[in-house]
LUMBA-743301 format. One record per residue: y, x, z of N, C-alpha, C in turn; residue in three letters. Coordinates in pm, whole numbers, plus 32768, in hexadecimal, padded with zeros to 4 digits. Layout:
# LUMBA-743301
YXZYXZYXZAla...
# end
This chain:
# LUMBA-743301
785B859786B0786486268696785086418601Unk78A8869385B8787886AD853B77F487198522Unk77DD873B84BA7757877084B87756880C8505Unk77EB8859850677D688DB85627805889E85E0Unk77FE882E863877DD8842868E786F883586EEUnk790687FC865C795B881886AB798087708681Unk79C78741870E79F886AE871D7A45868D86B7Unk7A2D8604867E7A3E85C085DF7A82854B85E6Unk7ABF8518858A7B03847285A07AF1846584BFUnk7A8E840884D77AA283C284597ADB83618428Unk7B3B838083AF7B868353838F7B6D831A82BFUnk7B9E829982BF7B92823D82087BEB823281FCUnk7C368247818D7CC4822381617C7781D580ACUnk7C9E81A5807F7C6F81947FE87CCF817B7F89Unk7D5281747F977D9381877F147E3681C47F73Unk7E8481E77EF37EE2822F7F187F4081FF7F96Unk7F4881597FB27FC3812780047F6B81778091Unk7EEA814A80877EAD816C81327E8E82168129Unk7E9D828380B97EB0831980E27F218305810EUnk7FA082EC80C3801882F180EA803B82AF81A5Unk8007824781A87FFD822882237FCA826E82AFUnk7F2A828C82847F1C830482E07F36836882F3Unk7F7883AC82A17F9E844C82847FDB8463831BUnk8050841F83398089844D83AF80358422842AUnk7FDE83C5843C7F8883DD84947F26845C8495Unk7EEB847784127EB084F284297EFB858D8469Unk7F57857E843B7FC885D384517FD085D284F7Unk80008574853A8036855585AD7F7C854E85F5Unk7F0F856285C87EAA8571861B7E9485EA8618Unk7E74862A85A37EAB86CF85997F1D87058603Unk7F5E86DE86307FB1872E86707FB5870A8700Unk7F7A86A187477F3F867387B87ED4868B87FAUnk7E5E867A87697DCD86A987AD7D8C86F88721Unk7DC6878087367D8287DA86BC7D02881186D6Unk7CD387E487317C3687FC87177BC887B386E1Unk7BE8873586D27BC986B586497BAE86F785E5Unk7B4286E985A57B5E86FC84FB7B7186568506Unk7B94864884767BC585E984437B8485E68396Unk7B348565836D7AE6856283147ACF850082CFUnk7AC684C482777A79845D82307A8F84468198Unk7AED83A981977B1983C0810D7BAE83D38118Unk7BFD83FF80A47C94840180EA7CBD842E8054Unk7D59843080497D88845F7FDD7DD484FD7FD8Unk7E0685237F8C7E9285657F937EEA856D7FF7Unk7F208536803F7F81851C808A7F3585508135Unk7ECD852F81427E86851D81A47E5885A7819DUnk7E1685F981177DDA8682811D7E4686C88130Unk7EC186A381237F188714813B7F03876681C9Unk7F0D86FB82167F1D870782B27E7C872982C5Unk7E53876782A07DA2878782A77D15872482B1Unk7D27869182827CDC866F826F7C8C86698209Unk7BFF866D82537B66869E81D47B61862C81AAUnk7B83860081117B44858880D27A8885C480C3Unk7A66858C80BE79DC855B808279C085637FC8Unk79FC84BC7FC47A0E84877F6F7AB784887F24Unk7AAD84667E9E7B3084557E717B56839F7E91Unk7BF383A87EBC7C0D83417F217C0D82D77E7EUnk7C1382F37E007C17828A7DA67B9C82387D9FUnk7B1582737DCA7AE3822A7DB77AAE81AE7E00Unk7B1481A27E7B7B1881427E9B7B8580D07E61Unk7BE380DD7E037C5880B47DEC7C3280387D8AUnk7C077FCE7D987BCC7F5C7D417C357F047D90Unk7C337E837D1D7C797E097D2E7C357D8D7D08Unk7C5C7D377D327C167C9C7D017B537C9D7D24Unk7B4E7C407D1E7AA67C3A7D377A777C857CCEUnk7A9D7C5C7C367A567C977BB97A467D177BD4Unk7ABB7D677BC27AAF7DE47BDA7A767E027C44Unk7A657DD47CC479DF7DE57D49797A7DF17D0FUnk794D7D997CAD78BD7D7E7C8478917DDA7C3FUnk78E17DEA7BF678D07E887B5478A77EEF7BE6Unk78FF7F127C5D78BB7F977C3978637F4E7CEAUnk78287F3B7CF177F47F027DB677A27F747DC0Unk774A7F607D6B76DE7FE47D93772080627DD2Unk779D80877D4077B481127D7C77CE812B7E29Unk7829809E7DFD7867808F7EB5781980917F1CUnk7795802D7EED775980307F7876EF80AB7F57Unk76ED80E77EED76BE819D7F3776EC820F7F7AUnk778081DF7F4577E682417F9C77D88201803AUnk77EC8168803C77F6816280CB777681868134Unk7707817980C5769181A08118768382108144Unk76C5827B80E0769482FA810576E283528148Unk777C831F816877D1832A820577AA82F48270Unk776C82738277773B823582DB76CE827D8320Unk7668829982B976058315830E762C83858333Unk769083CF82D976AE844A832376EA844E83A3Unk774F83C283CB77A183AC8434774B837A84B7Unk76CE8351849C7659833884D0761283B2852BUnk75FF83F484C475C5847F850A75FE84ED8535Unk76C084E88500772E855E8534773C854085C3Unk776384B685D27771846D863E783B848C8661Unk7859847885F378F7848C8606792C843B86B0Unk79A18466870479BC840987707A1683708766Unk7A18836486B07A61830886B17A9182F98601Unk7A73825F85B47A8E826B85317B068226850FUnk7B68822584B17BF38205846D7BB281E08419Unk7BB68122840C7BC280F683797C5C80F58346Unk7C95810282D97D2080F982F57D3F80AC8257Unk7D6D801382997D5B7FCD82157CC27FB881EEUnk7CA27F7A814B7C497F94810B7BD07F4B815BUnk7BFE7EDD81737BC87E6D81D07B1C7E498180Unk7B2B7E3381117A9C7E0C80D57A227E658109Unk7A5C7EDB81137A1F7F8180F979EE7F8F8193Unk7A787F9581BF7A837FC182747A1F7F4C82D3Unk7A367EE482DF79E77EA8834479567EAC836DUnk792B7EC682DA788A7EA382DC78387F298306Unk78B37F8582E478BA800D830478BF801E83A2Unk79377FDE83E8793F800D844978EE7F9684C6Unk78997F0284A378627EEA84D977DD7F3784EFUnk77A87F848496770E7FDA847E7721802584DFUnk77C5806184FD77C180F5853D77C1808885C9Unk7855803F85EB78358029866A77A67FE386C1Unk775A7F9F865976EE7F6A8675767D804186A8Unk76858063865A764B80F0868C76B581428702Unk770881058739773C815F87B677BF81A68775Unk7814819C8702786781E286DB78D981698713Unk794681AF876179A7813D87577A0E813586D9Unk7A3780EA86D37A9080B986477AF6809A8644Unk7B5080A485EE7BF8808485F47BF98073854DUnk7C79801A85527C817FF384D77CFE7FEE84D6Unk7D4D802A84887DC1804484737E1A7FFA8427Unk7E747F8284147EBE7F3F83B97E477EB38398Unk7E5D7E6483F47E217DD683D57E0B7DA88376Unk7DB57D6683507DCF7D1682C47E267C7482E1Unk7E547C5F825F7EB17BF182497E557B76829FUnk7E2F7B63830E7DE87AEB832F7E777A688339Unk7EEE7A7E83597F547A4783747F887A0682BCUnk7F427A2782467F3F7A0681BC7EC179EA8184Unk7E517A1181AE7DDF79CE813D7D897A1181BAUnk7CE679D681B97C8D79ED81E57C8979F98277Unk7CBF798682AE7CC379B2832F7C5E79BE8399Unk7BC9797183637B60797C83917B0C7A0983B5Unk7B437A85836F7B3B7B0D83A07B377B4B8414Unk7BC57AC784597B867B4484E67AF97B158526Unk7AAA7AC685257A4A7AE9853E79F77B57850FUnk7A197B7E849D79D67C1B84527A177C8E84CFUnk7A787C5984CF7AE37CAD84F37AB27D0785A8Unk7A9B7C5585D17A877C38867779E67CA18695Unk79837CF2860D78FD7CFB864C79207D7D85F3Unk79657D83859779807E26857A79FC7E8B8596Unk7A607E66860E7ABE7EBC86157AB67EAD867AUnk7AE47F1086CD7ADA7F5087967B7A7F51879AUnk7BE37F8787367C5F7F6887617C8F7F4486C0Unk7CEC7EC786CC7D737ED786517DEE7F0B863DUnk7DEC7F6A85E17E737F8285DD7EDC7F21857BUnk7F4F7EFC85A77FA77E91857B80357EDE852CUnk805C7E9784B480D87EEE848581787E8A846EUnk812A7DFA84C3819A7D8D848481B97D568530Unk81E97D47856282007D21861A819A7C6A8625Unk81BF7C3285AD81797B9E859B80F27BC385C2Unk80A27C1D856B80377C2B85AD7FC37C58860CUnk803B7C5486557FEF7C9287077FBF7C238734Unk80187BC287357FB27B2887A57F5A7AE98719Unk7F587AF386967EDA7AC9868B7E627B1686A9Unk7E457B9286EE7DC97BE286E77DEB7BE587A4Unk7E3E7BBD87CE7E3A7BB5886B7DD47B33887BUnk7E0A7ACE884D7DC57A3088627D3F7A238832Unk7CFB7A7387C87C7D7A9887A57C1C7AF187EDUnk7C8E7B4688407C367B9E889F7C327C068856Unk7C677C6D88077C677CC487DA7C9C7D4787F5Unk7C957DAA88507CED7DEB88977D5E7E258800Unk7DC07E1088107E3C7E5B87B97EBD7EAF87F0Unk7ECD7ED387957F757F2B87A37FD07F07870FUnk80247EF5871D80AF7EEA86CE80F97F6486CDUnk80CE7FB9866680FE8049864981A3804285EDUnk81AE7FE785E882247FB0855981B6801084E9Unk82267FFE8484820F803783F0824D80E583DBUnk81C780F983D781EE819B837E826281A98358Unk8286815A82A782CC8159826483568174829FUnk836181198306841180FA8345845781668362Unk83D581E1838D83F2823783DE840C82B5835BUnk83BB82CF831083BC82FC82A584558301822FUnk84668275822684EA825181E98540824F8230Unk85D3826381E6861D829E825A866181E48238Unk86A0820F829286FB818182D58749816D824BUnk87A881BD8254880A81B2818D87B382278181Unk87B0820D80CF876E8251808787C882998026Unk877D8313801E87F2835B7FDD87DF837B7F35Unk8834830D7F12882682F77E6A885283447E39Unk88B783827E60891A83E27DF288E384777E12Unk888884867E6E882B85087E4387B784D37E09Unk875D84607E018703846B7DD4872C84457D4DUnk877684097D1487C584197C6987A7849E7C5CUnk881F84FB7CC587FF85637CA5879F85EB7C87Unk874285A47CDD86AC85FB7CD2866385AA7C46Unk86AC854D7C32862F85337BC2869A851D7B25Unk870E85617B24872E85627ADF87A285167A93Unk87B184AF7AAE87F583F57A95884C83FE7AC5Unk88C584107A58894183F67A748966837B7AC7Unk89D0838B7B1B89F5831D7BAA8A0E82777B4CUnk8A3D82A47ACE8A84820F7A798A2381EF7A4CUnk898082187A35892C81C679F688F4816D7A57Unk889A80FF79E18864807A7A3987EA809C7A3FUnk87AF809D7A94870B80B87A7B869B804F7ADCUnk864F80477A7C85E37FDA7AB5856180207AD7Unk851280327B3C84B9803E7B60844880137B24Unk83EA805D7B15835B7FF77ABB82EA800B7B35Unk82AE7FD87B60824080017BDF81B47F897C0AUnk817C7FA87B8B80E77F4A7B5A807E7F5B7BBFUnk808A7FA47C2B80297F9E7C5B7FEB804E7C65Unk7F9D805C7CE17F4B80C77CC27EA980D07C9DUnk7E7380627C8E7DFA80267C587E1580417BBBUnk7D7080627B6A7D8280567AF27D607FA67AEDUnk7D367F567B357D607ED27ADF7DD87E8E7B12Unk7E307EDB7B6A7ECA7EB17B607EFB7ED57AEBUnk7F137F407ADE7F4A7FB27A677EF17F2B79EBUnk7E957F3379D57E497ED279587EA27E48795CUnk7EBE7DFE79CE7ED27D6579987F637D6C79B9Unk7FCA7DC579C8803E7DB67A0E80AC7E047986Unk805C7E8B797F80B47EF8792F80BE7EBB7888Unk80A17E60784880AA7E3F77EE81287DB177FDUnk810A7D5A785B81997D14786C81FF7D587891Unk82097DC278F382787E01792E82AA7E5078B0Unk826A7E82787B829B7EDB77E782ED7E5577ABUnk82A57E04777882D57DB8771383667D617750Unk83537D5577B283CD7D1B780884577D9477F2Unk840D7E4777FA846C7E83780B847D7E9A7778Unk845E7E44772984987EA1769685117DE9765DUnk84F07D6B76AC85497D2776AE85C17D5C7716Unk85D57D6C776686167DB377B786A27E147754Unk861E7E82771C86617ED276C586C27EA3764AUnk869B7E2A763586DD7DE475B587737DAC75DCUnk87957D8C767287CE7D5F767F88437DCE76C1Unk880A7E347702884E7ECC771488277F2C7705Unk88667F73766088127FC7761C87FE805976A0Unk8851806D76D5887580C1773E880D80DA77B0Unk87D5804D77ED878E802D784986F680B87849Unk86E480F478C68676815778DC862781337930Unk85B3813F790E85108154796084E18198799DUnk84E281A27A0C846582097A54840481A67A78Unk836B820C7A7082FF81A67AC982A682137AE8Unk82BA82087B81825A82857BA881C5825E7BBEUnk818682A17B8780CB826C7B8D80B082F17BF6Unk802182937C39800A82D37CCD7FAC83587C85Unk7F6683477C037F4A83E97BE37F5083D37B52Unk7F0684397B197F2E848A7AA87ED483F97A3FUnk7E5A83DE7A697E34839A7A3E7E7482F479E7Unk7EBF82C17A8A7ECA82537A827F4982767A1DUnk7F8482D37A068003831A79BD7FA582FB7922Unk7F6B835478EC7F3A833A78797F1282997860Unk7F00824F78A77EC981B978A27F5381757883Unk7FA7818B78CD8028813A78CC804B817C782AUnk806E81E3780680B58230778A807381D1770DUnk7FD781E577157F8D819676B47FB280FC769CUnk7FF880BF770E801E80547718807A805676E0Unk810180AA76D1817080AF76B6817880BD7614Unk8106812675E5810E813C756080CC80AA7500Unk805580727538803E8007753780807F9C74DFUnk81247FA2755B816C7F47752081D07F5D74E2Unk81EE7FD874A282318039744382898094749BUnk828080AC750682DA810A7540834180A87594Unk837F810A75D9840680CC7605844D8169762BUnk84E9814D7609854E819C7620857A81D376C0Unk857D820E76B185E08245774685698231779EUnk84B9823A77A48459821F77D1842782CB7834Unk844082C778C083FC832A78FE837F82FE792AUnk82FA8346792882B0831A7964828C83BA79BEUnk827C83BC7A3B8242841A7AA081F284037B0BUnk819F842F7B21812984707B8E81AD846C7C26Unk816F842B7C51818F841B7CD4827283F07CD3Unk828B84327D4F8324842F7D3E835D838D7D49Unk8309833E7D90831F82B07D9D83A482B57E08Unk838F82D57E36841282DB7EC8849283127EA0Unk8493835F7E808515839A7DF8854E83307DA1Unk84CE830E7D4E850B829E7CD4854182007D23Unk84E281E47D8C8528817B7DE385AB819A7E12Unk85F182057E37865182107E6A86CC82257DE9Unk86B182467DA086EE82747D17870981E57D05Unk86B481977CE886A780FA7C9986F180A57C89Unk874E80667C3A87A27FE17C5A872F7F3C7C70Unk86D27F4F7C62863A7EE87C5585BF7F087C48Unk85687EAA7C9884D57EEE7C4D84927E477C02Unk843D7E997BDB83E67DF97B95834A7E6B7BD3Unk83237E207C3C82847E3B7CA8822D7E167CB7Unk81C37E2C7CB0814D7DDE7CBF81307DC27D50Unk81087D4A7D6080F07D407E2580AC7D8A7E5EUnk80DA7DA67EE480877E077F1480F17E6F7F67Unk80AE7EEC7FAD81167F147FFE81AA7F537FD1Unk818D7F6E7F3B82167FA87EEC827F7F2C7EF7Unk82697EB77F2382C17E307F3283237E887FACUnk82C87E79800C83167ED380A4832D7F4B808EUnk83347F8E80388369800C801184057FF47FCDUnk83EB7F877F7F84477F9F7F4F84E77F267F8FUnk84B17F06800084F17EA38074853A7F15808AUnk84EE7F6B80DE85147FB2812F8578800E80F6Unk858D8044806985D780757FFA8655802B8016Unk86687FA3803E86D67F38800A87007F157F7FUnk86647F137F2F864E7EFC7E9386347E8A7E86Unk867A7E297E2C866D7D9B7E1A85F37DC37D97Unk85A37D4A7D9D85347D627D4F84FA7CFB7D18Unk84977CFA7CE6844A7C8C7C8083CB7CA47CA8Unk836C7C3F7D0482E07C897D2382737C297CBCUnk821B7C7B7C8181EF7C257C2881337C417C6DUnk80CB7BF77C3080407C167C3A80047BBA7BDDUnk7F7D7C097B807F3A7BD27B5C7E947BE77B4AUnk7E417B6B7B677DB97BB67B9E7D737B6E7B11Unk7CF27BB47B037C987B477AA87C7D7AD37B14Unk7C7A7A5B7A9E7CA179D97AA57C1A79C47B30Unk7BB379CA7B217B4F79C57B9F7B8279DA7C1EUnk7B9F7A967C1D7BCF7AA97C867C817A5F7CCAUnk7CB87A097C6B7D3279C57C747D2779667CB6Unk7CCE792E7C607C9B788B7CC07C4F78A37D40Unk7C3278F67D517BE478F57DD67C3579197E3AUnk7C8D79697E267D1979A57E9D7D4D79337E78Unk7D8278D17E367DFD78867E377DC077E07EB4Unk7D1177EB7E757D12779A7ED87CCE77CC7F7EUnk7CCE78467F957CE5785D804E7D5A78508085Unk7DEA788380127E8E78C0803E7EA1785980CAUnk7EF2789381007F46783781637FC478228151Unk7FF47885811A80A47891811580BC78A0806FUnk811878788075817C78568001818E78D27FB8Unk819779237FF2819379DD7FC0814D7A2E7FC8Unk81567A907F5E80F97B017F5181507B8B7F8CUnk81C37B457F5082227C0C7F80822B7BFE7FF1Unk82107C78802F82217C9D80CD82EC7C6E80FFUnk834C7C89808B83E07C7B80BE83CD7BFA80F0Unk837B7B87807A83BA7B00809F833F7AC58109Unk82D77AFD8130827E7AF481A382B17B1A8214Unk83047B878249833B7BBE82AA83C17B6B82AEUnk84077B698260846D7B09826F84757A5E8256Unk842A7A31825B83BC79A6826D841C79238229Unk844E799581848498792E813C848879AB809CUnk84C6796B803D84C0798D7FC2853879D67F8FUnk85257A667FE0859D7AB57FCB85A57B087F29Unk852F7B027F0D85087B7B7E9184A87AEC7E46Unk84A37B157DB384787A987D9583DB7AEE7D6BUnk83B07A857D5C82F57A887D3082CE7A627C9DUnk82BA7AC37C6782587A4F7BF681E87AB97BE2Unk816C7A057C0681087A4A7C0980927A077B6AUnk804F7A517B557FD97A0D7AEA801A79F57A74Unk803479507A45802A794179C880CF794979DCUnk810E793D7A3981AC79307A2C81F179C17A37Unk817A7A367A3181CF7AB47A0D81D17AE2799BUnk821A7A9B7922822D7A87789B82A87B047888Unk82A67B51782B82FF7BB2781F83B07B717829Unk83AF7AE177D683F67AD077DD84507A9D7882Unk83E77A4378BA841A7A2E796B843A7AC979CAUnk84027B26799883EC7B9279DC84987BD77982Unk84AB7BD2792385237C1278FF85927BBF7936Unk857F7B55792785EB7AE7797686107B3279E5Unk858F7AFB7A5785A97B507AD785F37BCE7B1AUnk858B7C297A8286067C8B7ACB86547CED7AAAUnk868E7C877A2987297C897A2E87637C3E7A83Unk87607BFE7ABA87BB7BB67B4187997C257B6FUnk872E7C537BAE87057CA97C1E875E7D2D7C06Unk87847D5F7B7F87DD7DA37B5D88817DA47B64Unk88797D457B5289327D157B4C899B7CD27B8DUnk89297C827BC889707C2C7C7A89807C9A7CE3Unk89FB7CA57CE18A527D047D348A307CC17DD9Unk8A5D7C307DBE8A6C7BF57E3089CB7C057E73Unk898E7BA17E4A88FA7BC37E5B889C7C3D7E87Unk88DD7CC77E6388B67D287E7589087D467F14Unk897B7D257F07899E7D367F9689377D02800CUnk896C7C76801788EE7C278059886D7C55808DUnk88267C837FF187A17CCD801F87B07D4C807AUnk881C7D9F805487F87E1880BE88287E0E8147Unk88967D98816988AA7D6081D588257D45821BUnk87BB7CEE8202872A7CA1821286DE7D1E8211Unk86E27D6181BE866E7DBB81D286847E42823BUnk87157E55824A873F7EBF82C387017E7B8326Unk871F7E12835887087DB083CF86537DA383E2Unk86117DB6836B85707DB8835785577E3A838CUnk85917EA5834585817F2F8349857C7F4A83DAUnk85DB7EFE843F86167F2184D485887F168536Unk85647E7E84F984D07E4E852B845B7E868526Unk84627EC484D483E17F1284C783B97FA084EDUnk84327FCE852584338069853583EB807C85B4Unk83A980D685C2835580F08648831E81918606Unk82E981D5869482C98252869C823C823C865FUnk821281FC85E3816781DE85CA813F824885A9Unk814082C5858A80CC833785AE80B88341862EUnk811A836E868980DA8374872680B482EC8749Unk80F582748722807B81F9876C802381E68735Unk7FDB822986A77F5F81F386747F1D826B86C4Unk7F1E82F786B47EF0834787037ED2835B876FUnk7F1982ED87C37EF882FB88437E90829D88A5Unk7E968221880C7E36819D88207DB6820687F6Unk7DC18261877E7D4B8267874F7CF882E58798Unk7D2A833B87E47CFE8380884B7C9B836688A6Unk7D1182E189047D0B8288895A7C7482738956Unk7C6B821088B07BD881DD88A27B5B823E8890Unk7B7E82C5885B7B34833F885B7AF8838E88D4Unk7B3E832289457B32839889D47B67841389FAUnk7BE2843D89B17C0F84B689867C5784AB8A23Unk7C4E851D8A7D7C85852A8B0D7CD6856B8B13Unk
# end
């Protein structure tokens, strides 16, 4: 129950891919069971549809261990001091969604106190750390699943789940419509344009936006013509990237904007991406791409030796071969990264191919996931 007394479902989102993700669940619980408040941490996307953040959803938005470490305290005061309130509201049911470091320890406290739990969008156990689901197995009451692969690993563990497909699929349309979003954003149909998309973390934006610049000003040398967009998830990470740009003396034909990622993906002849869910964003686009990542060297070596799989991008994980190429760490050199994607730009043939592969991805993944996450997450709420 929230504090007046009216039935509650708490809900964590911590950086922009998991607002964007829940938004239409909040939405689609709003319009099923509107006597819920709906509360916790959440972004933009999520307050639209009337959810009470708390907290601002950035400050959960950290990467790599280092950056864990810089800020832990804050984190584990924020998590402490949801955890008690969710303690004594007695919500009928909490949404971690994503934000796995944050969420578990979170939602073992609650279900260990009588709150049941759902966890929305698995973590990669099928790529690194697979020893989790035991975290997994004593802090979540149901999983929600967004890839079909991983339903029988959380069946065979004993984990009750659902396979909602992916938001995204449903969100993006099947063909995408380029020649209005040129047109909403301006870009004549004959220009080439490359995508810039570092991340929505400031230490993505820090270790990414300085090769991707410098890649795009080789790029530029070779087609004076060639244009930039790179949409940053706020205003902030916008001034961070610009500083980057001036940095390295500017670059020509350079847009940088606040949000408008789904537009510029569809507009795009390529992106150059940082891993992560903008990979499957921009699948689902039928955008041939360049996925790049880079962590401090600590936090590098320590993910490189849990990995299981050969890949980091979700295209060439879901399609269980090397459709989109990778360069990760010391091999995302401006110069390998301009290589890339100019092919990624100019292979006609290649570009076919991919949107062949990724329609066929796109097909797989589509499912009604607001009404099946909503209806698991009810379900587990007792909602009659």
């Amino acid at each position: 129950m929230s504090s007046a007394g009216q039935p509650s479902i708490g809900m964590v989102a911590g950086e922009p891919s998991g607002d964007l993700l829940a938004a239409t669940v909040v939405q689609a619980l709003r319009e099923c069971a509107p006597a819920y408040a709906l509360a916790g941490i959440g972004g933009p996307k999520m307050q639209a549809h009337g959810f009470d953040a708390w907290y601002p959803m950035q400050k959960l938005a950290v990467n790599g261990y280092a950056d864990v470490l810089m800020h832990l305290p804050e984190l584990l005061g924020i998590r402490r001091a949801v955890r008690e309130r969710w303690l004594a509201e007695r919500p009928a049911a909490f949404v971690g969604v994503d934000a796995p470091d944050f969420n578990f320890g979170l939602e073992r406290a609650l279900r260990e106190g009588g709150i049941p739990t759902v966890h929305f969008i698995g973590p990669s156990l099928w790529a690194w750390r697979g020893e989790r689901i035991n975290t997994i197995r004593a802090a979540v009451s149901h999983m929600l699943v967004v890839f079909p692969f991983e339903e029988k690993i959380y069946q065979d563990a004993g984990v009750p789940v659902t396979y909602v497909g992916h938001p995204l699929a449903r969100v993006i349309a099947r063909v995408p419509d380029r020649a209005g979003a040129r047109a909403r954003l301006g870009i004549a149909q004959q220009d080439r344009v490359l995508a810039l998309m570092p991340g929505s973390r400031a230490g993505e934006v820090r270790h990414l936006a300085p090769r991707f610049l410098a890649a795009a000003r080789l790029l530029q040398a070779r087609d004076p013509a060639l244009r930039f967009w790179a949409p940053m998830a706020n205003a902030e990470r916008q001034r961070e990237f610009e500083a980057h740009a001036q940095a390295l003396g500017g670059l020509d034909n350079l847009h940088v904007v606040v949000g408008g990622s789904h537009d510029i993906l569809a507009a795009c002849d390529a992106v150059l991406v940082a891993s992560g869910t903008a990979t499957l964003e921009a699948a689902l686009f039928k955008r041939p791409m360049v996925v790049s990542y880079v962590l401090p060297r600590l936090s590098w070596w320590i993910m490189r030796r849990q990995a299981y799989l050969p890949w980091v991008g979700l295209p060439n994980v879901l399609c269980r071969e090397t459709v989109v190429p990778e360069l990760l760490q010391d091999a995302a050199t401006p110069e390998a990264l301009a290589a890339a994607a100019w092919q990624a730009l100019t292979d006609d043939a290649a570009r076919q191919r991919l949107e062949t592969r990724f329609g066929a991805l796109h097909d797989d993944l589509v499912r009604d996931t607001p009404a099946l996450a909503s209806q698991a997450i009810l379900e587990v709420a007792g909602h009659g």
